[in-house]
N, C-alpha and C positions, 0 to 999 in steps of 0.2 A: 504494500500500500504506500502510494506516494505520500510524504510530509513537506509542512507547509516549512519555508526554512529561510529565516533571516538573514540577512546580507552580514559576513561575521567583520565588523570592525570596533575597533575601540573603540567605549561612549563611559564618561563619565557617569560613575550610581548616585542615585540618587541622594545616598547617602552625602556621598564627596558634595553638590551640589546646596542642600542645605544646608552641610558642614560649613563651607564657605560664605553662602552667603549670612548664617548667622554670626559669625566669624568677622565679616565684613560690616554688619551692622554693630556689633560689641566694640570694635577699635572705632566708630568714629566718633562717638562721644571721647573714648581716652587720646584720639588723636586730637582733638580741638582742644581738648584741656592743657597737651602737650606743649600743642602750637602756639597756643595763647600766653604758658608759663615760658617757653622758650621765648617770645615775643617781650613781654614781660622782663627776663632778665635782661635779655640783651640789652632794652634800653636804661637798665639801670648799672652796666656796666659800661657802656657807651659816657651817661652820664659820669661816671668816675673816671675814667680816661680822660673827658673835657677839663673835667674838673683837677686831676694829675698834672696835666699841660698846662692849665692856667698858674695854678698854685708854684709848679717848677718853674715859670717866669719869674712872677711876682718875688717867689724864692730868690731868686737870682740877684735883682732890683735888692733889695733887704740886705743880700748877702755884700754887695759891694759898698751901699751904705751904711750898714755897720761896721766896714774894714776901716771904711773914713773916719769914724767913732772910736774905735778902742784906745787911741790914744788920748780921749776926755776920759778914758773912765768907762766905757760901756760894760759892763758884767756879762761873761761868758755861762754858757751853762756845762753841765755833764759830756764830755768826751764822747761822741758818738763810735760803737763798736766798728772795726775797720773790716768790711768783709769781700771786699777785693780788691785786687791792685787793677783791674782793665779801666781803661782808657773811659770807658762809656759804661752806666751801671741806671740801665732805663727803668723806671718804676712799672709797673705792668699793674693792670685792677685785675683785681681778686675777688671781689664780690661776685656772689653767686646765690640768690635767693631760696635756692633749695637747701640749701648745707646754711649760713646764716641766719640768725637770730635776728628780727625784726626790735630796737630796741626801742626803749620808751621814747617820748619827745624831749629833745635835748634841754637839760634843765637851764634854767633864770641862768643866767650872769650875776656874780654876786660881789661884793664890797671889795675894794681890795684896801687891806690895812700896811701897804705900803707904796710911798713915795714914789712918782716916776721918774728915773734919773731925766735930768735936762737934755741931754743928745738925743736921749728916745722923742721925749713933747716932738722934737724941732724935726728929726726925723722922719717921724709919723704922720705928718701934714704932707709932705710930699708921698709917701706911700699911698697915706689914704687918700688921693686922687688919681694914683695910678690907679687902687684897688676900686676905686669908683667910677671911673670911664670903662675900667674894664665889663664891671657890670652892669652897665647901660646896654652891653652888646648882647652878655654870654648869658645874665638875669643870674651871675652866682653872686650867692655874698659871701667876703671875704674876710674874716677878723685875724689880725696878725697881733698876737701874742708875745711880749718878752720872757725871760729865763722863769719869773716867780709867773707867769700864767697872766699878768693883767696885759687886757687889750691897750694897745698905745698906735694902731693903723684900722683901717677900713671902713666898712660901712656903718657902724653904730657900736654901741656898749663900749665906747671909750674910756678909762680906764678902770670898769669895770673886770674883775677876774672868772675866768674859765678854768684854772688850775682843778678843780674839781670835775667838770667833766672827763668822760673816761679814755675818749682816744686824744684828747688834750694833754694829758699829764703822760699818755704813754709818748707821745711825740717829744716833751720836755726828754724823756731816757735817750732818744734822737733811734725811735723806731717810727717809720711813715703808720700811719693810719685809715683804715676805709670802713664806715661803717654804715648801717641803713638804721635809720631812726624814724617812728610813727611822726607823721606832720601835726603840724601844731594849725587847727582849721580857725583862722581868722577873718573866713569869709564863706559864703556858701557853697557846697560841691557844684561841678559842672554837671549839668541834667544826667551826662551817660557816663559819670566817672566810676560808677559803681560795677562800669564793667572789666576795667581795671584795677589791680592793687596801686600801681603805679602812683596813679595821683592821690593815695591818702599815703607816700614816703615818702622821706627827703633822704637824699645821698651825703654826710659828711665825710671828707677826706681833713685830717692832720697830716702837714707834711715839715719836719723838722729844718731850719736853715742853719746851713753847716758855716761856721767863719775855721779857718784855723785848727778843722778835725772837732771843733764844739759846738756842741749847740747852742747858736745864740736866740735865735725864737724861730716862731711854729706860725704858720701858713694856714689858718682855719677856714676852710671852704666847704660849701654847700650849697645845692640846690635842686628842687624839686626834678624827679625825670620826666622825660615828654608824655603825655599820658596816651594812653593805649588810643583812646578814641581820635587824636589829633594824628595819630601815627598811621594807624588804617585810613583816615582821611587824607595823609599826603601821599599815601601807597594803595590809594585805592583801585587803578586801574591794574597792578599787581592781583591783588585781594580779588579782584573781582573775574580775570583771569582762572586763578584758584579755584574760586565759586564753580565757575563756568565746569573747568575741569572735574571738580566733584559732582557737579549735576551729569555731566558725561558718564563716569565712571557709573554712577548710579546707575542709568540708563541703558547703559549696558550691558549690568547686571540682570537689570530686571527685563530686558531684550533676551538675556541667558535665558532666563527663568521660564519665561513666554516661550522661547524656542525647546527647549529640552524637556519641560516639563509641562506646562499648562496646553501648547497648543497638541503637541503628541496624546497627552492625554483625553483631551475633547475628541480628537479625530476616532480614536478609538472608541470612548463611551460609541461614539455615533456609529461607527462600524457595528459594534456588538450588538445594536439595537435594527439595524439592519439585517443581521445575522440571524436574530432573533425573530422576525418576519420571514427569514428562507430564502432573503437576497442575496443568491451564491457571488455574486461580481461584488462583496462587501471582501472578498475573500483576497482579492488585489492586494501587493501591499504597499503601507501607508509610504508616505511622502517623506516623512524622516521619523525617527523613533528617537531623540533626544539622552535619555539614561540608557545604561546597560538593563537597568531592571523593567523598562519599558519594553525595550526591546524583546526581553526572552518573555514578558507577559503577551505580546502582543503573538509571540511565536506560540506560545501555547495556547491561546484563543483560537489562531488560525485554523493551528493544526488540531487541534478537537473540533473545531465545525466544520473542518471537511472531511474528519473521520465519521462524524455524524451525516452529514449529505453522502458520505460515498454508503454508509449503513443502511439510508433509507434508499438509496437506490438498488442495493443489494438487496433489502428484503423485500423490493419492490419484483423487482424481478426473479427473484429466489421461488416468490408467494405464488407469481404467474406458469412459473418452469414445474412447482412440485403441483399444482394442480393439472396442470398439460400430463405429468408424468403420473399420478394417480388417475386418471379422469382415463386415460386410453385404458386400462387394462382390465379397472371397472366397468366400464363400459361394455370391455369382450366377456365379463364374465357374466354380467346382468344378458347380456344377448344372449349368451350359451344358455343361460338355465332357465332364461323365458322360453327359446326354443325345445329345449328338452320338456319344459312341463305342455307349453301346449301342442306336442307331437309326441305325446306320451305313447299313444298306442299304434303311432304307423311309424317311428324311429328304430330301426335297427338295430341291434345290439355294437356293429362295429362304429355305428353312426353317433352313440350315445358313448362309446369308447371316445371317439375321437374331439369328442366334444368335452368330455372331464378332463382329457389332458389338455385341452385348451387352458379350461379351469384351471388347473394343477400348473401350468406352465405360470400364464398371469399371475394366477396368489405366489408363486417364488418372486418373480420380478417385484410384483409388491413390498413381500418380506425382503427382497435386496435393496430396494429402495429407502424402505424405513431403517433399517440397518445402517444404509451408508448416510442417512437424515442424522441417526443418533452419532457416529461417527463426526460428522463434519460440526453438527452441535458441540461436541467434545473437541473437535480440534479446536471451535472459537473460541470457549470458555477452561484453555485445560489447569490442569492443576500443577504449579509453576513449582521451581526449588530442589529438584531431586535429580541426576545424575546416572549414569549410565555408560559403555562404553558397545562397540560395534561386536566385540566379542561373545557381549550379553545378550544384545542382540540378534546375531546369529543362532546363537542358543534357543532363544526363546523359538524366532521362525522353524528351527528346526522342528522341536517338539512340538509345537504346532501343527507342524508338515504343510509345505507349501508343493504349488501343482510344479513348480521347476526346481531343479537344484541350481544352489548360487556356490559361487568362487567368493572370500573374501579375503583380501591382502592389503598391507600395509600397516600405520599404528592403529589397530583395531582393540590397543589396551588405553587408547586415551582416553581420560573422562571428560562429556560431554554434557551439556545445561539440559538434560532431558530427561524423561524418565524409559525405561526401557520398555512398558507399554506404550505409549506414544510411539516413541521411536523405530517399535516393530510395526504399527499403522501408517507410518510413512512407507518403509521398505516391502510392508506384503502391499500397499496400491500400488507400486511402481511394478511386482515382481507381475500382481495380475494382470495390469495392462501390457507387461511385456509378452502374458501368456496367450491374450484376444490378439495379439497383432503376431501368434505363430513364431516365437522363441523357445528355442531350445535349453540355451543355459541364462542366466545370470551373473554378471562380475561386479563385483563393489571393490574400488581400490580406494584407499583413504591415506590421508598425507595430512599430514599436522603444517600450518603456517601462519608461524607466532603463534595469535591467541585465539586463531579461529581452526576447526576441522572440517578439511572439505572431502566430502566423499563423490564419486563419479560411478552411476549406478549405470551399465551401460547391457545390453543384451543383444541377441543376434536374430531378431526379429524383422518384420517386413518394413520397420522405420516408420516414418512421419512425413507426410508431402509437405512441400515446401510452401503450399499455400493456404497450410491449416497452422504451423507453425505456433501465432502467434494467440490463436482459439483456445490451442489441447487445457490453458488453465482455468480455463472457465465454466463454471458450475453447467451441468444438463448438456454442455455438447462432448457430443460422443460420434466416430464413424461406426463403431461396431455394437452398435441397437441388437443386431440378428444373432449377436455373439451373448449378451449379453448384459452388456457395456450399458452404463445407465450414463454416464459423461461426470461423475460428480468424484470420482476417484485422487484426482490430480488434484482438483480445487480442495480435497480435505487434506491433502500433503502440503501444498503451499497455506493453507489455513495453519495448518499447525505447526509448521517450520515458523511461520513470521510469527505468531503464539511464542513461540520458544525464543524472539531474536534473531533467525537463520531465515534461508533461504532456499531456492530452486531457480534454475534455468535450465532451458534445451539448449546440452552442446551438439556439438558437431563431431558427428562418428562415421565411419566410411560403409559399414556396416549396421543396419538394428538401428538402434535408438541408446543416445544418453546424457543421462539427466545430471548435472552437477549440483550437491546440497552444501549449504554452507549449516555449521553449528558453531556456535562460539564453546571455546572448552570448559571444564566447569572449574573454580578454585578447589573446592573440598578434594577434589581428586576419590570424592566415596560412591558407591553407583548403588542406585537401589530401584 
C-alpha cells in the first residue's frame, strides 16, 4: 500500500520556535533596562572626564600661582605619594554607577576658624574669575580649597571650609577624587526627569594641586550630568533608527511565527475538514509545513486518510467481487435442486447423479471461498510479535503435506518478524498456485541482506503472460476459475507480508514463475 510521504528536510520544532520566541520576549525588557543603565553611566562618566579636564586646567593656573607665593609664606600641605616616574600620568574616570554608592547630598560649607593667609585673598580673585568664565560655558562649579580645607577661589562659599567633606579631605592626602552625590532639588524636576537617574545626581570630582611634590590645594568640581531625556532628544534620529530596527526584528519574528506555525496550521485544520467530507484532492500536499512536528502530523493525517479511502474502496469492491463469487455457485445449486424436485419422477438416475455432483462440486468452491474469506480476514488483522524461521516453516508444510515437493536452501535458520502459521499461509498460496499453472517442483532460496530476508519462491510451471502481470495481486482475479483458482490467493500473501512489514513482487524467471518476498528479520532471534 502506497504512503503519503513528506518532503524530508530540516524545519525547526516547535519546540525550538516558542523556545525563542519567549526567549526573545524575556531579554527585551532586561535589554532596555541595560541600555538605558549603560546610557545612564556613560553620561555620568563622560560628565567626570569634563569635569577631570576642567579641574586639570584650572589645577594648573593655581599650581603656577602659588609657585609665585611660597616665597610670602604660602603653607604647603602633605607630600603627595610619588607613583611614577613617566613623562605623562593622565587621570582616567572611574565612576561607574553599578559598583558605586550613590552618596548623600554634599553637606553645608561650614565656618572656618582660621585666618586666610594674605597671598591666598589676593590670589583667589584672579582664580575665581578664571573658575567663573569657565563656568558660564561648561555650567560646573568650581571651589578651590587651600591646605586646612577653606574655600579662598570660585564660584561661592568663600572662605567658608569643606575640610569635612569626604573626597575633600581625601584630596588634602593628594589622592584625586570622583564621586556621585544625590542633588540637592532647589527647583522643580523637568516633566520627564523621572525617566532618568541622571538628573536627581550630581558628579563631584576632588582633584589635588601639586607645587613642589605637595599638596598645596584641591580643585573642587561639580556638576549635574546631561539628563537622559535631553540626551535621546539630541540622538534622537539614532534612537529612532533603533526603534525602527526593533519594530523590524519584531516583525519578523512574528512573520516566523505566521509562517511556520499559524499559517501551516490553519491550512491543515482546513484540509482535515475537507478530509473529513471525502475530498480525496485534500490529500495534495500542503504549501509549506513550517515545524518538524507539523510536518510528520500532517504526514500522519495524510497517510491514515488515504489508508482509509484506499479501505473503502477495497471493501467496496471486495463486497461486489464476494457476492459475484457466492451469487454464481448459489445460483447452480438453487437451479440443480429446483430441477431435481420438479422432475422428480421423469429424471434418470445418471441425470440426478450428474446433477448432485454439480451440487457437490459448487458447495467445495463455496467452502474454498469462505476458507480463503477467513484467511485473507487473518492476513489483514494478524496477530503481530512472534518469530519464526524458513526451516520451521518447511517443517510445518511438510507435515501438513503439500500437492508438490519444495527444495529449500540458503539461511533458512534466520529468524524472521512472523509467526510460523502465517508464514506457512504465505508459502502453501504460492506453492498452490504454482500447482493450477502445472509445476512440478518448488524452490525457495533465501539470502539474509543486512536486516531484511529475502526469499525467491520460484517453480517450473506454465508462468504468467506478460499482460496479466501487473493483475495476478488483486483480490477475485484468477485465469484458472476451471482449475479451481478463486483469484484471492496472492492478495492474502501480499495482505499478510505488508501485515508483517515485508513484501512481494513478480520476478523475472526464464522458466515457471517467481515470486521475490521480502521479511525484515526478527531481534529476539526466538521462533515460535
Amino acid at each position: 500500500m502506497n504512503s503519503y510521504h513528506v518532503r524530508r528536510k530540516w524545519r525547526p520544532s516547535l519546540g525550538m520556535i516558542v523556545f525563542a520566541v519567549f526567549l526573545t520576549v524575556l531579554a527585551l525588557p532586561l535589554a532596555v533596562t541595560a541600555i538605558f543603565r549603560l546610557f545612564d553611566n556613560e553620561l555620568v562618566r563622560q560628565t567626570e572626564r569634563e569635569l577631570l579636564a576642567q579641574s586639570a586646567v584650572i589645577a594648573s593656573v593655581c599650581a603656577v600661582e602659588i609657585e609665585a607665593w611660597l616665597a610670602s609664606g604660602y603653607p604647603l600641605g602633605k607630600a603627595q605619594p610619588k607613583k611614577s616616574d613617566a613623562r605623562y600620568n593622565p587621570t582616567l574616570a572611574k565612576l561607574d554607577l553599578t559598583k558605586d554608592l550613590t552618596l548623600p547630598p554634599r553637606p553645608d560649607a561650614e565656618t572656618s576658624s582660621q585666618n586666610m593667609h594674605p597671598a591666598v585673598a589676593e590670589m583667589g580673585a584672579r582664580i575665581s574669575r578664571i573658575a567663573n568664565l569657565t563656568r558660564e560655558k561648561t555650567l560646573a562649579g568650581f571651589r578651590i580649597v587651600d591646605t586646612t580645607g577653606q574655600v579662598f577661589a570660585g564660584s561661592g562659599e568663600i572662605g567658608l571650609s569643606l575640610a569635612h567633606v569626604r573626597e575633600v579631605a581625601e584630596a588634602l592626602e593628594g589622592e584625586q577624587r570622583s564621586v556621585v552625590r544625590a542633588r540637592t532639588k532647589d527647583r522643580p524636576d523637568p516633566p520627564l526627569s523621572s525617566i532618568s537617574r541622571s538628573s536627581n545626581i550630581r558628579v563631584f570630582t576632588a582633584m589635588p594641586v601639586i607645587v613642589e611634590g605637595r599638596v598645596a590645594a584641591v580643585v573642587y568640581a561639580s556638576r549635574t550630568p546631561q539628563s537622559l531625556t535631553k540626551y535621546i532628544y539630541n540622538e534622537r534620529w539614532g534612537i529612532l533608527l533603533a526603534a525602527l530596527s526593533a519594530l523590524l526584528a519584531a516583525g519578523v519574528i512574528g512573520f516566523v511565527f505566521l509562517r511556520t506555525v499559524n499559517g501551516p496550521l490553519h491550512a491543515l485544520l482546513k484540509r482535515t475538514r475537507s478530509l473529513g467530507e471525502g475530498d480525496r484532492s485534500a490529500l495534495a500536499p500542503l504549501d509549506r509545513y513550517g515545524t518538524r512536528e507539523l510536518a510528520q502530523l500532517s504526514e500522519g493525517i495524510f497517510t491514515t486518510a488515504k489508508r482509509l479511502f484506499d479501505r473503502t474502496d477495497f471493501i467496496s469492491t471486495f463486497a461486489a467481487h464476494v457476492s459475484h463469487e457466492l451469487k454464481s455457485p448459489l445460483t447452480s445449486i438453487q437451479g440443480a435442486a429446483e430441477l431435481m424436485r420438479d422432475s422428480e419422477d421423469t429424471m434418470s438416475a445418471q441425470e440426478r447423479r450428474k446433477f448432485l455432483d454439480n451440487i457437490v462440486s459448487d458447495t467445495d468452491r463455496l467452502t474454498t471461498t469462505v476458507a480463503q474469506l477467513r484467511d485473507l480476514a487473518r492476513a489483514d488483522n494478524p496477530q503481530l510479535g512472534s518469530t519464526t524461521t524458513f526451516d520451521a516453516v518447511a517443517a510445518k508444510l511438510l507435515a501438513d503435506g503439500r500437492p508438490l515437493p519444495i527444495e529449500i536452501a540458503g539461511d533458512v535458520d534466520v529468524p524472521i518478524a512472523i509467526s510460523t502459521d502465517n508464514a506457512a499461509i504465505v508459502v502453501s498460496h504460492l506453492i498452490d498456485n504454482a500447482a493450477r499453472h502445472r509445476a512440478q517442483t518448488v524452490k525457495i532460496t533465501v539470502q539474509k541482506e543486512g536486516t531484511v530476508l529475502k526469499a525467491t519462491v520460484t517453480d517450473d510451471g506454465s508462468g504468467i503472460a506478460e499482460g496479466i502481470r501487473e493483475k495476478i495481486f488483486e483480490p477475485f482475479y484468477s485465469t484458472e476459475r476451471e482449475a479451481g483458482g478463486t483469484g484471492m490467493g496472492l492478495a492474502i500473501v501480499r495482505t499478510m507480508l505488508e501485515a508483517h512489514g515485508g513484501s512481494i513482487r513478480l520476478g523475472r524467471y526464464e522458466t515457471g514463475t517467481a515470486f521475490v518476498i521480502e521479511l525484515p528479520c526478527s531481534r529476539s532471534g526466538t521462533s515460535r
